[in-house]
N, C-alpha and C positions, 0 to 999 in steps of 0.2 A: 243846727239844722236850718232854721230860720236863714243865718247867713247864705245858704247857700241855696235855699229857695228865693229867696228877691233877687239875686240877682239873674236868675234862671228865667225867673219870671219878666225881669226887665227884658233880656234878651229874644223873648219869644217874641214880646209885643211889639218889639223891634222890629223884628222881622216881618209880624203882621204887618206894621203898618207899613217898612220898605215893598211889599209884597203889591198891598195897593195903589202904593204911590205906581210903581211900575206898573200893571194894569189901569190905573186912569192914564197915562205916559200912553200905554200900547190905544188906550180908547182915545185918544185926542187924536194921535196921530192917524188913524185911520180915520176917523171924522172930518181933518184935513184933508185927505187925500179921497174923499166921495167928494165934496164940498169943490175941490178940484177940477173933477168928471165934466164933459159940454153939459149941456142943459137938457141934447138929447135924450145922453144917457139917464142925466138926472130924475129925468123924468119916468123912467122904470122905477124908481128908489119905494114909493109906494106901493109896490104891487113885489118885490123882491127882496127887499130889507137888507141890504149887504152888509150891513154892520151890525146887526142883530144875528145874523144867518155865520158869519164867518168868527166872529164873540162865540155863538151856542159850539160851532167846530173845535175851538181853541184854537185858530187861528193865528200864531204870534211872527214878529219879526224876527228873522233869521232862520226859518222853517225853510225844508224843500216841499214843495205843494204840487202835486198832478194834479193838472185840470183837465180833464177829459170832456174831450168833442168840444175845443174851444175859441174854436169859428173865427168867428173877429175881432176876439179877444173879449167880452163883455169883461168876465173876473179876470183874465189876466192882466188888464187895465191899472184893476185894483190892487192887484196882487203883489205885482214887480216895484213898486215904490213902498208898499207896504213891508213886505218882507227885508224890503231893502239892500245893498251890494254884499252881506252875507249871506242870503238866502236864495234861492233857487226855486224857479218854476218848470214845469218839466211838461207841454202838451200832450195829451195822447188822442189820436185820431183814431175814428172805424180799421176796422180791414177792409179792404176792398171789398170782398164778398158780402158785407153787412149793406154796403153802397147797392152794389149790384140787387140785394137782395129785397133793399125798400123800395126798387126802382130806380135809381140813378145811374141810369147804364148806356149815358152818352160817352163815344169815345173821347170826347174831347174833357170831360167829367173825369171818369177814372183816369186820362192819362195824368191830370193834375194829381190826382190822390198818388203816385208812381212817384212825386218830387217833392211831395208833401213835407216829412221833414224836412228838405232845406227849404222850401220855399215857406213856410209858416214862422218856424225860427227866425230869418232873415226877416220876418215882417215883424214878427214881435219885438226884435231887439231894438225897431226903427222906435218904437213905442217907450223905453226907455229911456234912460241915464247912466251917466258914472255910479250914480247910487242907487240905480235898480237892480233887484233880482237876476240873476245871471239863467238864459232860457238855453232851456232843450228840447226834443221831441225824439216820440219813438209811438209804432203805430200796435192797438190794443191784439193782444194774442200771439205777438212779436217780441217783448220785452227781453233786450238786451241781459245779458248775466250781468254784466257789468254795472244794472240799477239795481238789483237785488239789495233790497234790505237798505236801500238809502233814504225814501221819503217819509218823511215824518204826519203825512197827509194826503190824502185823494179825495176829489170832490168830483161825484158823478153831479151835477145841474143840467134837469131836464135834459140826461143822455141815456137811462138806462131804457127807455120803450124800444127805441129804434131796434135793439140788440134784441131786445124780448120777443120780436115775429119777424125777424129778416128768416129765421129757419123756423120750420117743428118745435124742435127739439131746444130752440132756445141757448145754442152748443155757444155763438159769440158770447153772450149777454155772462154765462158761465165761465169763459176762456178770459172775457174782460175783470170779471171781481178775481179771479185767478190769479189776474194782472196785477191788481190792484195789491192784494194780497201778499205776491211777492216780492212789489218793489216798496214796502212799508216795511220802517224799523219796529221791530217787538213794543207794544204801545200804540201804533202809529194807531192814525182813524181816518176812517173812512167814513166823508160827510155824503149824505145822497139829499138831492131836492127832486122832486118828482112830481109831475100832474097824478093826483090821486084820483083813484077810482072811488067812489062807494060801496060798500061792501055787500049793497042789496043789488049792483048793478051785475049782470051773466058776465060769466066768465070769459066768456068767449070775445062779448064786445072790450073787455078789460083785457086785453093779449099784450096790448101797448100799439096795435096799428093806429089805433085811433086818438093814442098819444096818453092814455091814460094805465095806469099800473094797480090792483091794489096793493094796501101795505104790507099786509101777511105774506105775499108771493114772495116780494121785495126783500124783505126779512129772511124768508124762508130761502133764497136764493143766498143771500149774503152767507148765512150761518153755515149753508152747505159746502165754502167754501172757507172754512174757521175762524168766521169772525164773529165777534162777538157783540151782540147788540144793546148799547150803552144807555140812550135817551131817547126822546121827542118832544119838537115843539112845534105849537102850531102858528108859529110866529107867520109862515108862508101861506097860511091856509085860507080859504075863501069861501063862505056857506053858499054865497052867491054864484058860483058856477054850479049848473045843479042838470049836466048833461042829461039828456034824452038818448036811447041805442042808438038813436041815426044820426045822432052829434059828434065832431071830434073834437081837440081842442083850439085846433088851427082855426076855430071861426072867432075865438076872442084876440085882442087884441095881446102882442102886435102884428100878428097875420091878417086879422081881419080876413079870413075867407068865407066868400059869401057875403060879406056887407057890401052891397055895390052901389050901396045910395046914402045917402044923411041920415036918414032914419033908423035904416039895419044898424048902421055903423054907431050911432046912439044908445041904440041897444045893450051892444057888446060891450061897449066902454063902461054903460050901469053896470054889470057884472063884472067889467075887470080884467086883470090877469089869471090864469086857470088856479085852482084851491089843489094847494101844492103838500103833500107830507115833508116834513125836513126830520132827519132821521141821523142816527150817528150810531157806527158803529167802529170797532175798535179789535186789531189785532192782539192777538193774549200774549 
């Protein structure tokens, strides 16, 4: 019996240690490719943690990853070199109605939202290489059959408030985890980072208008739509933002609204970026 224990045993440990060798492999490489980033960007790194935040996700190369509401690409950035020419990033943009519904209802506004997939795609791919991640787009509540069940990964970052009061009834922000839901393989997870509410703050100021969410909603939204909720960490979190009802988050940085001098703007920077939950959850 012996014989055939040690060698078992050799083989496990084998594996352990091939296991970590590949995850410090997956940690270096991504630690290159932040270290890469302008200085611009870099200079969010403190206040967003991309490589602690997309580490807690399981975030690995050769994933397909939706990044929803992904603007000018901040994670897609990181993502496409990360993931690398076998993995896949997929944007997912508002519906129009969500646009219309926060306010953004110039014609020249929605008419761009109308070419959004090609014209976002087209810009991401300029943002690549031979060995970047191959992009797609498709807009939230719309989801193609043809993505069913493909992504291994969705990351709401600071997107789900807008969704939470463009209506009542919160019908997009529902129709988007929906989204999410169906285009994740069995496993898949769903990463969220979010400006947090406090849980002593009214509910009412906490809708997401004023950019803040609590976590129970967040949760309780997600699960409504069968998923299942995995961890937390407060790697995002900030004690130092400590809103008031007639605050929102757009007065810290990098909005800065309302700082319109040295000293506000001093202010805002002591406090940071907004105290964020980071949360994961996971398709059964």
């Amino acid at each position: 019996m012996r014989k055939i224990i040690l060698p078992l045993l050799a083989l496990t440990l084998s594996i352990f240690a091939l296991a970590n060798v590949a995850r410090a492999a997956h940690h270096e490489g991504l630690g290159a490719i932040l270290a890469a980033q302008p200085d611009e960007m870099k200079a969010r790194y403190k206040y967003r943690h991309p490589q602690e935040t997309l580490e807690f996700f399981g975030i690995e190369p050769g994933m397909t990853v939706v990044d929803v509401l992904p603007g000018g690409g901040w994670y897609t950035k990181i993502l496409m070199p990360y993931l690398g020419k076998s993995g896949k990033v997929i944007g997912a943009d508002y519906a129009v109605d969500v646009w219309l519904g926060i306010g953004y209802d110039s014609d020249e506004f929605i008419g761009k939202r109308k070419t959004w997939i090609k014209d976002w795609t087209a810009r991401a791919e300029s943002w690549g290489d031979d060995d970047s991640a191959e992009v797609s787009a498709f807009v939230l509540g719309s989801l193609p059959e043809s993505m069913h069940g493909t992504a291994d990964a969705v990351l709401f970052v600071r997107a789900l408030h807008n969704m939470a009061y463009a209506t009542a009834d919160a019908r997009h922000l529902s129709a988007a985890i929906q989204d999410a839901y169906d285009v994740l393989k069995p496993g898949g997870i769903v990463g969220v980072v979010q400006h947090h509410a406090r849980d002593n703050m009214p509910d009412k100021w906490a809708d997401g208008e004023m950019g803040y969410l609590k976590k129970g909603y967040v949760i309780e939204m997600m699960e409504a739509a069968g998923l299942e909720f995995v961890d937390e960490t407060a790697v995002n979190a900030n004690s130092k933002d400590m809103p008031t009802t007639e605050q929102y988050v757009w007065r810290l940085p990098p909005g800065y609204d309302g700082a319109d001098d040295p000293e506000s703007k001093a202010k805002v920077d002591a406090i940071g970026e907004s105290n964020r939950m980071t949360l994961k959850f996971r398709k059964p």
